[in-house]
C-alpha positions in Angstrom: 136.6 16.7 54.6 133.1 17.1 53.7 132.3 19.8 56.5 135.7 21.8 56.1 136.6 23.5 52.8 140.5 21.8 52.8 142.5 20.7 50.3 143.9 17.4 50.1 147.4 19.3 49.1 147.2 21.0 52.5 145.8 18.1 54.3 149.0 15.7 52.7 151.4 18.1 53.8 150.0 17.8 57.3 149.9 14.2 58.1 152.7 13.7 55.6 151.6 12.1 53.1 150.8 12.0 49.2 148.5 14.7 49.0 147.4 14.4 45.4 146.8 10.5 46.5 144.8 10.8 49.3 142.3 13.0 47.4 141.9 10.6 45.0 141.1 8.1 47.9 138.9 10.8 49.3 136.9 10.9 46.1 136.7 7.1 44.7 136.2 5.3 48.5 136.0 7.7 51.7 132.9 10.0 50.3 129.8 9.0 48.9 130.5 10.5 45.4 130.3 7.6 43.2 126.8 6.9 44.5 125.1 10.5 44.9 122.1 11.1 42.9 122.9 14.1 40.8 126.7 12.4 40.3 125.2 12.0 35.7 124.0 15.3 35.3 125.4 17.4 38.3 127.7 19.4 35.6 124.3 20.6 33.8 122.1 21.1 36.6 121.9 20.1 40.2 118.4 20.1 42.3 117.6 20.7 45.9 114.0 20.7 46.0 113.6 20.7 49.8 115.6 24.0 50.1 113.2 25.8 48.2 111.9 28.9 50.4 109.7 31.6 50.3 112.5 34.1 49.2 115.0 33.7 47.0 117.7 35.0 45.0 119.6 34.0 41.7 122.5 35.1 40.3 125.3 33.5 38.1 128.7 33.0 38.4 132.1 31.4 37.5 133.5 28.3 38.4 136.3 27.8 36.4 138.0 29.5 32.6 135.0 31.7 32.8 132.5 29.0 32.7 129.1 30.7 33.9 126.4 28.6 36.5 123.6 30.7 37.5 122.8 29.7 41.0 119.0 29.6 43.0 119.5 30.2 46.6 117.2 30.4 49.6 118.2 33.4 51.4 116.7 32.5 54.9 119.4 29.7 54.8 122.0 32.5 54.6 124.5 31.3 52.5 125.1 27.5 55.4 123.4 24.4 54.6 120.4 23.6 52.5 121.5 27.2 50.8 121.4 25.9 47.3 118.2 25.4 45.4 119.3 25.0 41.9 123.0 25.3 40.2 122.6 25.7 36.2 124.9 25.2 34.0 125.3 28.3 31.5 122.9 31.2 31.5 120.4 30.6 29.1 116.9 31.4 29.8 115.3 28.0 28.2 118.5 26.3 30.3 117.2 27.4 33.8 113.6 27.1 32.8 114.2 23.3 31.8 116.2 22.7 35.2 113.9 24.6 37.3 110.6 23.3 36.4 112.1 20.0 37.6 110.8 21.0 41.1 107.5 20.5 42.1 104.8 23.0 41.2 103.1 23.2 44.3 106.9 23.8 45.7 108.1 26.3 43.5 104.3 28.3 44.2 105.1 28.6 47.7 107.8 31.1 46.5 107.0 34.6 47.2 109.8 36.7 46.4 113.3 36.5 44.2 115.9 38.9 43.8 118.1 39.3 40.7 119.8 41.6 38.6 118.1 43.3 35.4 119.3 40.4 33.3 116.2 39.5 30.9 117.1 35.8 31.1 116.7 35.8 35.0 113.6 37.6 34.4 112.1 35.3 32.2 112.8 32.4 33.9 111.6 34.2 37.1 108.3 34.8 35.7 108.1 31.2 33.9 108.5 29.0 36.9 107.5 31.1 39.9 104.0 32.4 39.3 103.6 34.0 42.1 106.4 35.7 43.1 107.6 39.1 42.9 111.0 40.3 41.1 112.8 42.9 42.7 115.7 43.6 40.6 119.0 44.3 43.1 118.9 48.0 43.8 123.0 47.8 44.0 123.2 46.2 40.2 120.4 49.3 39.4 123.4 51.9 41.1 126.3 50.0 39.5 124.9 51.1 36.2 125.0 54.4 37.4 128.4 54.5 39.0 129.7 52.7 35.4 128.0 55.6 33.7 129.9 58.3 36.1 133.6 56.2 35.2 132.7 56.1 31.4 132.7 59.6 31.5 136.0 59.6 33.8 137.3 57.1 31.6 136.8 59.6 28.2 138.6 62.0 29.8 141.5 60.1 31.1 141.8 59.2 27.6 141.7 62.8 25.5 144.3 64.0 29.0 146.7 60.9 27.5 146.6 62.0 23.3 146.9 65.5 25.0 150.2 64.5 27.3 151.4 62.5 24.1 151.3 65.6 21.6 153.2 68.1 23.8 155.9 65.3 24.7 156.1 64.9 21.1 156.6 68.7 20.3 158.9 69.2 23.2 161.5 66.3 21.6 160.9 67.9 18.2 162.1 71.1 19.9 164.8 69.4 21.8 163.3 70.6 25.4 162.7 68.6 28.0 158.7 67.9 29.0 157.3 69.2 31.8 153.8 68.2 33.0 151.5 70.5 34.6 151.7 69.6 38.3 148.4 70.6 40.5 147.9 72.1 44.1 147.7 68.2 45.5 150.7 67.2 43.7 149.2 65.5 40.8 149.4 65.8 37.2 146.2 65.6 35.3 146.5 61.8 33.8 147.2 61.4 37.5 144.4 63.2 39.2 141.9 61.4 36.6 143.1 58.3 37.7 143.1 58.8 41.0 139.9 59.9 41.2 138.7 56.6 40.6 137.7 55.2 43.6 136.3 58.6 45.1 133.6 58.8 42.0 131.9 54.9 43.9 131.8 57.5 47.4 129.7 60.0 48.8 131.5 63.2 49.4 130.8 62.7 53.2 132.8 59.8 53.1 135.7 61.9 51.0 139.1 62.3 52.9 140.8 65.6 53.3 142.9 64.4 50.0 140.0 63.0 48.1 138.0 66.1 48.4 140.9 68.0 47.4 141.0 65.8 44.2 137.5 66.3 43.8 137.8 69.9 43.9 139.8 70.1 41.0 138.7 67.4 39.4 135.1 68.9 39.1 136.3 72.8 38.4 138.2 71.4 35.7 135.2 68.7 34.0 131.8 70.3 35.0 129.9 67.2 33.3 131.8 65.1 35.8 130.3 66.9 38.8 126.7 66.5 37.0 127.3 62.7 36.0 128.4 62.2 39.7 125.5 64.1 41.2 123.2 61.9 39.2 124.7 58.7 40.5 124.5 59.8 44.0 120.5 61.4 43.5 119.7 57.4 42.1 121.3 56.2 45.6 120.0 58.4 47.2 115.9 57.6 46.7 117.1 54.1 48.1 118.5 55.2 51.2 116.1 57.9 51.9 112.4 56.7 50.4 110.3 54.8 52.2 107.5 53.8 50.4 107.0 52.9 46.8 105.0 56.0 46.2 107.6 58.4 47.4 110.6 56.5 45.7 108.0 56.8 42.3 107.9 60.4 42.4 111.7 60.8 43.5 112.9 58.6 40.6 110.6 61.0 38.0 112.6 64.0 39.2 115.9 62.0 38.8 114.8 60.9 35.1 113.9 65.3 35.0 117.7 65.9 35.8 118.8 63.2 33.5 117.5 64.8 30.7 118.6 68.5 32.0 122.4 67.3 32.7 122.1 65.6 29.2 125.0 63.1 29.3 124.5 60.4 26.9 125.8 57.3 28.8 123.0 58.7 31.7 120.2 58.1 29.4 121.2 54.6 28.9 120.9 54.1 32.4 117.7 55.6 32.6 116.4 53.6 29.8 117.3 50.7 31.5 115.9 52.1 34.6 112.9 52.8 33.0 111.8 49.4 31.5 112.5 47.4 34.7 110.9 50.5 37.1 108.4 48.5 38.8 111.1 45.6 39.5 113.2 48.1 41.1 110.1 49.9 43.3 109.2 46.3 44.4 112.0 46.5 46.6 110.6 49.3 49.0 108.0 46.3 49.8 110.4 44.4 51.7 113.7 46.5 51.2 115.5 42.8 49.6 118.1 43.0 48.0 120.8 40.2 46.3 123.6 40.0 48.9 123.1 37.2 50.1 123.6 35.8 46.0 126.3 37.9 46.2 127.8 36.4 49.7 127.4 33.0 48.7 129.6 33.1 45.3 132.1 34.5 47.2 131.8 31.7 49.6 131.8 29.9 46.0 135.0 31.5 45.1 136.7 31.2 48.2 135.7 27.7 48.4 137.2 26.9 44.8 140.5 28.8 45.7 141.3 26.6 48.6 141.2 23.3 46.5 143.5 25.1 44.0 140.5 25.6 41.1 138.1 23.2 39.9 139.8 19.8 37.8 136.8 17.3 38.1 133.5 19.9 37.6 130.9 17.2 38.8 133.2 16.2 42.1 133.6 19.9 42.8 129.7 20.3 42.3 129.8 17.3 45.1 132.0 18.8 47.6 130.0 22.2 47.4 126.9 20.6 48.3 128.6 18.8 50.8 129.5 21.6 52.6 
């Protein structure tokens, strides 16, 4: 049961028998549970030691009613055994600090790299227990913030199109006429086509179909900010796909932070603020072109995992099985 993530509901209803019971076998005499080391504080903190690699990731995420575990894991394990380093309960820099430095200096030296998101707890506890490696904050977290930036603005608009749709319904019952939206060329209204335009704004136009660069077309005649806050989120994406070296991306991000200010869209300087303070976090990764996928794969292994024993009742016995497998 250990090597296959199965339930003991769906294992019951196989052989036919109580389910529920032979999960509670499973746990108190047919695994090791009751005697593993990290059984007393496994729902705090959990240590692999001899997992620790060269490169590494962390990330945190949810196990159960939004209860946050930021995870260590050794990406040359690629998300299969001896994957996990550390598993922290909470997110607290002073939390993963105390957890971390549990591992042996001379171990956690050897590290040379760890990816994470901008977070400044990660960061912290990055540079506290890992002396020598480098942070290279996730390129994809640095092109979310753009992409967020690009449906804020979407967002706003969806919004003033919904007051607008709500006053002229309004007027047309005051003057007992029935309401008719304007309808577009593509068939939508204009709530419609800012809603639909959703997904299309994460894309690169090259990767638009015939009806999504129809939407876009209207879309951007009709909000011209749109068309510059989108522009700016694909220019950011685009010094990671193109640049090769650190230099190069260094001098393409200074133009980017130029347009910023020219296309002067508040919720863009935000994101080049942020950009800004972690800059050198972000060029790290033309060194080794890392990112945090493989943080990302594994808590959706996580996910996955806890989904097919119907969510997590016993946090420490989960903690076991995930080891486990």
């Amino acid at each position: 049961m250990d090597n296959y993530p199965i339930s003991s509901h769906l294992l019951g209803r196989l052989y036919q028998v109580d389910g529920k019971q032979l999960g509670q076998q499973y746990k108190d005499h047919l695994s090791d549970f009751h005697s593993w080391d990290q059984k007393e504080h496994a729902e705090d903190w959990m240590l692999f030691a001899d997992n620790i690699g060269p490169y590494l990731s962390i990330d945190e995420t949810a196990l159960s009613n939004g209860e946050l575990y930021t995870i260590v894991t050794n990406k040359q394990a690629k998300g299969n055994k001896k994957a996990i380093v550390a598993m922290i309960k909470g997110t607290g820099s002073e939390r993963i600090i105390a957890a971390l430095e549990k591992i042996p200096l001379r171990s956690r030296n050897k590290v040379k790299e760890v990816t994470m998101d901008m977070a400044a707890n990660m960061i912290k506890a990055i540079r506290r227990c890992f002396n020598y490696a480098v942070r290279v904050v996730d390129r994809f977290h640095v092109q979310k913030l753009a992409y967020d930036a690009v449906q804020e603005a979407r967002i706003k608009y969806r919004w003033e199109a919904l007051d607008a749709e709500s006053e002229l319904i309004e007027q047309a019952r005051k003057n007992k006429q029935p309401y008719q939206p304007e309808v577009f060329s593509n068939g939508d209204t204009l709530k419609q086509l800012l809603a639909r335009s959703r997904y299309l704004l994460f894309k690169h136009r090259s990767k638009w179909t015939l009806s999504q660069k129809e939407r876009a077309d209207l879309l951007f005649s009709m909000y011209p900010e749109l068309l510059k806050a989108y522009n700016l989120a694909i220019g950011l994406g685009k010094i990671f796909t193109t640049c090769k070296t650190k230099v190069i991306a260094f001098k393409k991000l200074a133009i980017w932070y130029n347009d910023v200010e020219t296309a002067n869209i508040d919720a863009f300087k935000t994101v080049a603020r942020s950009v800004h303070q972690h800059y050198e976090s972000i060029l790290n990764f033309f060194d080794n072109r890392s990112t945090n996928a493989s943080a990302e794969s594994f808590n959706a292994k996580v996910k996955a995992f806890r989904a097919t024993l119907r969510g997590v009742r016993d946090t420490s016995f989960f903690l076991f099985r995930l080891a486990k497998v």
